[in-house]
matplotlib code that plots the C-alpha trace (Angstrom):
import matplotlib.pyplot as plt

x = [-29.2, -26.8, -24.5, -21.3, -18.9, -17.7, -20.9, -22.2, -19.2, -19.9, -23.6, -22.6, -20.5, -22.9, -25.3, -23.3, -22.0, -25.5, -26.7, -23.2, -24.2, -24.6, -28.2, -28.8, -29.5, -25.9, -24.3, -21.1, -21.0, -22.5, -19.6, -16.8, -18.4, -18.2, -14.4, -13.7, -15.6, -13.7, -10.2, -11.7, -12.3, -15.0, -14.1, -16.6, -13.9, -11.4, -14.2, -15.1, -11.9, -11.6, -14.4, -13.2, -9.6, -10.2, -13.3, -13.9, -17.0, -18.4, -20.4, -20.0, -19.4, -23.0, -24.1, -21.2, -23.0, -26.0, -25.1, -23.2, -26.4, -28.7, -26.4, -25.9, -22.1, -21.1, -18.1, -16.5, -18.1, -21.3, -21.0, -19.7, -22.6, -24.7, -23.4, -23.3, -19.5, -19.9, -20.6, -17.7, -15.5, -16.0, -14.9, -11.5, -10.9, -11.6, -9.1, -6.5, -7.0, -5.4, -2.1, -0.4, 2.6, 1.2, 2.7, -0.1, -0.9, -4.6, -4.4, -3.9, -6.7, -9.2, -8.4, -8.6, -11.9, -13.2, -11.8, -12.9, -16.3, -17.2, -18.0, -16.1, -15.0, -12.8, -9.6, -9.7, -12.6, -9.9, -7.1, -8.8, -9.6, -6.1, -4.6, -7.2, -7.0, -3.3, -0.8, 2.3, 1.3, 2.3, 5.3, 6.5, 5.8, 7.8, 10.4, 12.7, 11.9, 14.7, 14.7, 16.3, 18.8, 19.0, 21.8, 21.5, 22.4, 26.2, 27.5, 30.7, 28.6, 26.6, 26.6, 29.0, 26.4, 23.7, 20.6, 18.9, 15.7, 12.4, 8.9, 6.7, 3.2, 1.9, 3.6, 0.2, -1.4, 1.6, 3.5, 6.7, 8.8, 12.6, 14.4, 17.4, 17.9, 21.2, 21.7, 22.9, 20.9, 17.4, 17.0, 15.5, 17.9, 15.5, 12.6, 10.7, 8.3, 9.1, 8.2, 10.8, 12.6, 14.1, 15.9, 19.4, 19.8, 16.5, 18.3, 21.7, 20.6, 18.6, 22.2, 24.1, 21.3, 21.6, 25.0, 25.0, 22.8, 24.7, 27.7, 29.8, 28.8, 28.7, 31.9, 29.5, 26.0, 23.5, 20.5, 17.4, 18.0, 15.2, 17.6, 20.8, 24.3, 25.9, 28.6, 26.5, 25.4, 28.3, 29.7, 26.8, 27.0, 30.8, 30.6, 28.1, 30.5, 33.5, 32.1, 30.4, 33.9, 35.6, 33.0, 34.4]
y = [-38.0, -35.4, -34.2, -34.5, -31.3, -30.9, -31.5, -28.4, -26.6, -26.8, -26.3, -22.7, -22.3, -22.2, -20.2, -17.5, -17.4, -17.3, -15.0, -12.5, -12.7, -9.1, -8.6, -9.0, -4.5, -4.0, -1.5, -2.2, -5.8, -5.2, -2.8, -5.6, -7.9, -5.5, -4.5, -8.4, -8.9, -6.3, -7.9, -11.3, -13.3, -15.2, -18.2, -18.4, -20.2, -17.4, -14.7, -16.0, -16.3, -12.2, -10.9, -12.6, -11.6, -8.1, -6.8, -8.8, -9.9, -13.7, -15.2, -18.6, -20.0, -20.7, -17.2, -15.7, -17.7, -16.2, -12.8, -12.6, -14.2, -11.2, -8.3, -10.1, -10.9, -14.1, -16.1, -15.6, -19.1, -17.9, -15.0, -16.2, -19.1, -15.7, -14.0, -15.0, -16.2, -12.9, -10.7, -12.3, -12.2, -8.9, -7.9, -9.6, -8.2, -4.5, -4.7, -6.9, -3.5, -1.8, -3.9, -3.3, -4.7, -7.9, -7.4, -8.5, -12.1, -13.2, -12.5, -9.4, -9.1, -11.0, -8.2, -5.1, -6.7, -6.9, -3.4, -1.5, -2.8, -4.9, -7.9, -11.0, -13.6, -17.2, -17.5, -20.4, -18.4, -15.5, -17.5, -19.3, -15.9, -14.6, -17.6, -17.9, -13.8, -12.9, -16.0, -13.9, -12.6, -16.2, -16.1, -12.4, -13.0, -16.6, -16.9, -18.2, -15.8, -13.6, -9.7, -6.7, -6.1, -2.8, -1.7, 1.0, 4.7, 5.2, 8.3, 9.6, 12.6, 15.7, 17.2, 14.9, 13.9, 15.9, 14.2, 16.3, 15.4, 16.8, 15.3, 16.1, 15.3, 18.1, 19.2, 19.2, 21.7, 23.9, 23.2, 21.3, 20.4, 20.5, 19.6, 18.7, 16.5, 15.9, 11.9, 11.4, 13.2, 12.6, 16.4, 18.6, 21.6, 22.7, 22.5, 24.2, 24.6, 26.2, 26.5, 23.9, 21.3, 19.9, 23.7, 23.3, 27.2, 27.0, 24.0, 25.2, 28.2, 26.4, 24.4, 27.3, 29.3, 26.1, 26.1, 30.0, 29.3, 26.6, 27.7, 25.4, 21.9, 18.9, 16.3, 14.7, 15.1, 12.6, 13.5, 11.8, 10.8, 13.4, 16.3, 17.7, 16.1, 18.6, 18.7, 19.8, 22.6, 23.4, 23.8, 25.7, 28.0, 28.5, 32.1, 31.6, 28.5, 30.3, 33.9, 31.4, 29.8, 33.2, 34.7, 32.2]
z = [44.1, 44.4, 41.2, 41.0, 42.1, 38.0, 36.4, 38.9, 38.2, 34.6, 34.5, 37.0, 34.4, 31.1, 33.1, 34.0, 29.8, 29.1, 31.7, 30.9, 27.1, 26.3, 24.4, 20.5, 20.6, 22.5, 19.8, 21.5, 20.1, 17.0, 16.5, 17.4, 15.2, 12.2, 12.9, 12.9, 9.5, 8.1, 9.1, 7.7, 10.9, 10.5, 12.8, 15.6, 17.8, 17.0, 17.8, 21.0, 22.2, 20.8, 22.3, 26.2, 25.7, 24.1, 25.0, 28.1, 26.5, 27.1, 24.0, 23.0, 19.6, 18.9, 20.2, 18.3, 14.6, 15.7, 16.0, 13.3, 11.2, 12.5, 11.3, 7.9, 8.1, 6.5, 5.2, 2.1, 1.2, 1.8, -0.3, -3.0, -3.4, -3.2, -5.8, -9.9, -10.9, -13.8, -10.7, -9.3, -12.1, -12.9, -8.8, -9.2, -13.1, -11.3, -8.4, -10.5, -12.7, -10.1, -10.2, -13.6, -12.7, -11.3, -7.8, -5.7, -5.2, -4.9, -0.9, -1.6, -4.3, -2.1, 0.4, -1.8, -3.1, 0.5, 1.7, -1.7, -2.2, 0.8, -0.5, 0.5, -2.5, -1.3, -2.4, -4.6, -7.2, -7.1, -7.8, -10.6, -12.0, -12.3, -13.5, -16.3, -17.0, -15.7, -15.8, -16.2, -13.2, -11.0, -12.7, -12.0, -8.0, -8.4, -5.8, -8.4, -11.0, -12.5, -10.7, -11.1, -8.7, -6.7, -5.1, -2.0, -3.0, -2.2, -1.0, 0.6, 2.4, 2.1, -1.2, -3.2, -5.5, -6.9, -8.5, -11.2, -13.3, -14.9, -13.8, -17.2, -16.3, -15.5, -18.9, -20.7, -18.3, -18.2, -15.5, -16.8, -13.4, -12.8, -9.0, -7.8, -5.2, -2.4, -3.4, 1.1, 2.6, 0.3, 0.8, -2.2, -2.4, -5.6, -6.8, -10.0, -12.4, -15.8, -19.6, -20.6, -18.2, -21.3, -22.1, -21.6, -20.9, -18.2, -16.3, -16.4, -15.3, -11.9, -11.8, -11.4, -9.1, -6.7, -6.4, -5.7, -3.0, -1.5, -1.7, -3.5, -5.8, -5.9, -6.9, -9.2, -10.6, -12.3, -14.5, -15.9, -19.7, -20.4, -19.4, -20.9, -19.7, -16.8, -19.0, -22.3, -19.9, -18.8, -22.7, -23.5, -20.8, -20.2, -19.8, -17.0, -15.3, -15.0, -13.8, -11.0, -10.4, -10.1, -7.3, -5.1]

ax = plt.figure().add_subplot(projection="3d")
ax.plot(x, y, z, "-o")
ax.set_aspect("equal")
plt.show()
């Protein structure tokens, strides 16, 4: 008795996916595989539907299982039966180390723990670990939560307001740092190192050498607290200020 048309169709079909299967020693696939562990797909569904559209490569979902089980990359499930919950604990306590200000969510930790030291923990273990060891942190990335608000930088053009500040921590290995910065433009029109950045004579005299070299100042100018007041350097160094003003 003859078979039907569809049920030939589809048995054509199965043999020519298993006969296109590329071989369990194709480097090529191997190599897919690997870059799709690393993004965290581990669906064999998703994969196979990958490795057709992508690659142009025809494995079916119980292939893909099986060649992902002979080059040792398993779910995050797996894994994490594997490994001891100290071992575990330990991986999210590193990476949330890495996160001071609690910014990162435990997405974001589950990925740095799997990009860092390749090993692949489920989100539920890492989120029990940071509410248990980090709580504030849930409530810093609350949608609701209170935040600073930032306002864009403002200005009317091209040198109307000068930015000025030290940077002092590469103080301790004697290089103190001083720049000044063009607030529209983001350009740095200075940038030093020197003995003291909190001198008021060293930074009024880079003040004065920038404008020289400019041409002309700013309307206004904004410093770090750590460094004098334009106007304290101004008082100090009058004599300086007004020969300046009357070169131009």
């Amino acid at each position: 008795m003859a078979l039907p048309s569809c049920v030939l169709s589809q048995t054509r079909a199965e043999k020519n996916q298993h006969k296109d299967c590329p071989p369990l020693d194709d480097e090529r696939v191997a190599g897919i595989l690997q870059e799709y562990h690393s993004r965290s797909l581990a669906n064999k569904k998703l994969i196979s539907k990958l490795l057709l559209a992508e690659h142009g490569v025809c494995m079916s979902e119980a292939a893909v299982t099986r060649r992902r089980k002979s080059l040792g990359l398993h779910g995050s499930r797996t894994i994490s039966h594997a490994l001891s919950a100290n071992v575990k604990r330990q991986l999210v306590l590193d990476q949330t180390a890495k996160d001071p200000a609690r910014h990162q969510g435990p997405d974001l930790i589950k990925e740095g723990v799997a990009f860092d030291r390749g090993v692949r923990i489920s989100r539920g273990f890492v989120t029990a670990e940071m509410r248990q060891h980090g709580p504030a942190g849930f409530k810093i990335r609350d949608p609701t939560a209170k935040k600073i608000p930032r306002r864009p930088l403002v200005a009317l053009g091209p040198h109307h307001e000068w930015s000025g500040g030290g940077h002092g921590k590469l103080s301790s290995v004697g290089f103190p740092i001083w720049g000044i910065r063009d607030k529209r433009s983001g350009k740095w029109l200075g940038l030093w190192a020197v003995p003291n950045n909190r001198l008021k004579t060293a930074i009024a005299y880079l003040y004065l050498s920038t404008t020289e070299g400019v041409g002309g100042m700013p309307l206004q100018t904004t410093t770090g607290c750590g460094s004098p007041h334009p106007r304290s350097l101004l008082r100090t160094n009058t004599h300086c200020f007004f020969f300046f003003i009357g070169m131009y």
